[in-house]
C-alpha positions, 0 to 999 in steps of 0.5 A: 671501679679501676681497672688494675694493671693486667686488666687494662693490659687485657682490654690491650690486647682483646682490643688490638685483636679485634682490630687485627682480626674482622672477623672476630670483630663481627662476631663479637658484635653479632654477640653483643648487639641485638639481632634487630640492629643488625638487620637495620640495613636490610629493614631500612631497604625493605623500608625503602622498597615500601616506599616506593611500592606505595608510591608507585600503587599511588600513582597507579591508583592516581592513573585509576581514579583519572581514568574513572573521571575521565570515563564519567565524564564520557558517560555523562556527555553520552548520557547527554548525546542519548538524551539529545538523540532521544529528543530528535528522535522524538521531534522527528516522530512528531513531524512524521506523526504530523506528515502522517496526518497530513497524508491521511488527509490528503488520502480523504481528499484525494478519496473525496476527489476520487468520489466526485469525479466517479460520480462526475464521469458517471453523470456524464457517462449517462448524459451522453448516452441519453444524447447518444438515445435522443440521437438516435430516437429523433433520427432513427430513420436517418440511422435504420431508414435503409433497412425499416420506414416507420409504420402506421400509428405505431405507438397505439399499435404497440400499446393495444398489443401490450394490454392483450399480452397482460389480459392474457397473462403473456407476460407479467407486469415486472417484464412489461416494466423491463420492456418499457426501460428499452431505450427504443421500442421502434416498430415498422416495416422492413423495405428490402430482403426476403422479408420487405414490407412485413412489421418488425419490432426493434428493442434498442439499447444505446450507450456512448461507449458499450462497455460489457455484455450486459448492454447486449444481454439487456436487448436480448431479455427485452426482445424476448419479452417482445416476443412473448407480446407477440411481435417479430422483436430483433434487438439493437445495441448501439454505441459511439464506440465499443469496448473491445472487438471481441464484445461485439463479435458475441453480440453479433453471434447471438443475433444482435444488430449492432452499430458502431459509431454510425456502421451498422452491422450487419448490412444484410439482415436477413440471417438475423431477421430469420432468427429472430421471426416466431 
C-alpha cells in the first residue's frame, strides 16, 4: 500500500531524527531487534574465549598425554633395566652358589688334609717315640749306668716276683696289665749315695716331646703298682724335649726322675730314692 503525502512527510522526519539523534537510534533498535542479536558481539567473543580455552586445554592435554608416553616409555625401559638387574643378580647368585660348593668342597678336602696329617703327625709322634724307647732300652746304661748297673737275671727276677703278688692277691691282673705297658721295667743295683749296692726298680716312661702331666701320672700309677709287688720302684719320665718348664718342675715335685734330651735330672737321687723306698 502507498503511503500518503504526510505519511511518507512522517517516516522524513522519524528518519532524520534517528540519524540526528544516536541515542534514539539505539534505542529504536534495542525495541526492534531481539535481545539475542544484540548480544551477538558479546556471544561471539565468548565464542572466541572458548576457542581458545579449548585450544589451550588440547594443547595441555597434549603435553599430558606426551608426558604419559614419555613416562611409559620410562617405565618400560625400567621395567627392562629390573629385569636385567634381576637376571645378573640371578647369574651372580649362581656363581656364588657354585663358589660355595666350591669352597665346601675345598673345606672337605682341607678337612680330609687336616685328617690325614693328624693322623700322619700321630704315626710319627709314636714312631719317634718308640725310637725315643729302643733308644733308651738298648742304651740304658749308657743313659743311667752312673747312678744303676743291671742286676742279676733280672727279667726272671722280676717275673717270680710278679707271679707271688698274683697267688697272693697283691695286685689284680688289670694292674699287672698296666705295669706291663711301662715302656721300661729296669731292675738293678744302685752304684753310688747312701743306698749303693741295694736293687731298685726303674718304671720309665718315654716320649719324643712330653706334652702333659699324664706321662708323669702314668709313672707314677705304675711305680706304685710296683710297689704293691714289693719292689723298691722309682718312676722315670723321659723325653727328647719337654713342653713347658712348669710340667717338669711338677713332675720333679712328686718324685719323678726325669731326663731332658739327655740331662738327667736330678743328679743326686738320694732324696728321691728315700722317697720312693717302702
Amino acid at each position: 500500500m502507498a503511503l500518503t503525502q504526510d505519511q511518507r512527510a512522517l517516516v522524513e522526519a522519524i528518519l532524520r531524527t534517528l540519524r540526528e539523534e544516536p541515542a534514539l537510534l539505539e534505542e529504536l533498535r534495542r525495541l526492534l531487534v531481539p535481545e539475542i542479536v544484540v548480544f551477538l558481539p558479546d556471544l561471539k567473543m565468548i565464542a572466541e574465549r572458548q576457542t581458545a580455552i579449548e585450544e589451550r586445554l588440547t594443547r595441555e592435554l597434549n603435553a599430558v598425554w606426551d608426558a604419559i608416553n614419555a613416562l611409559r616409555q620410562e617405565v618400560a625401559e625400567l621395567r627392562t633395566e629390573v629385569r636385567e638387574v634381576a637376571e645378573r643378580q640371578e647369574r651372580i647368585e649362581k656363581r656364588l652358589e657354585q663358589l660355595e660348593q666350591r669352597q665346601e668342597k675345598m673345606e672337605q678336602r682341607q678337612e680330609k688334609m687336616e685328617q690325614r696329617l693328624h693322623r700322619v703327625e700321630t704315626d710319627v709322634g709314636h714312631l719317634k717315640g718308640k725310637m725315643q724307647e729302643i733308644t733308651y732300652r738298648t742304651n740304658f746304661l749308657d743313659y743311667f749306668g752312673f747312678w744303676v748297673l743291671s742286676a742279676g737275671a733280672p727279667h726272671r727276677r722280676l717275673w717270680e716276683r710278679v707271679d707271688e703278688a698274683l697267688n697272693q692277691n697283691l695286685i689284680t691282673l688289670d694292674e699287672l696289665n698296666e705295669l706291663c705297658d711301662a715302656d721300661l721295667r729296669w731292675l738293678g743295683v744302685l752304684r753310688r749315695g747312701k743306698f749303693a749296692g741295694q736293687e731298685v726298680l726303674i718304671v720309665a716312661e718315654f716320649s719324643w716331646t712330653v706334652h702333659s702331666s699324664e706321662d708323669v701320672e702314668r709313672a707314677l700309677k705304675r711305680t706304685e703298682i710296683a710297689g704293691k709287688i714289693g719292689f723298691w720302684a722309682v718312676p722315670l719320665v723321659a723325653g727328647v724335649e719337654w713342653e713347658s718348664p712348669e710340667l717338669k718342675a711338677e713332675a720333679l715335685s712328686k718324685g719323678v726322675i726325669c731326663v731332658d734330651d739327655g740331662r738327667v735330672e736330678p743328679l743326686d737321687w738320694d732324696e728321691f730314692l728315700a722317697k720312693w723306698k717302702t
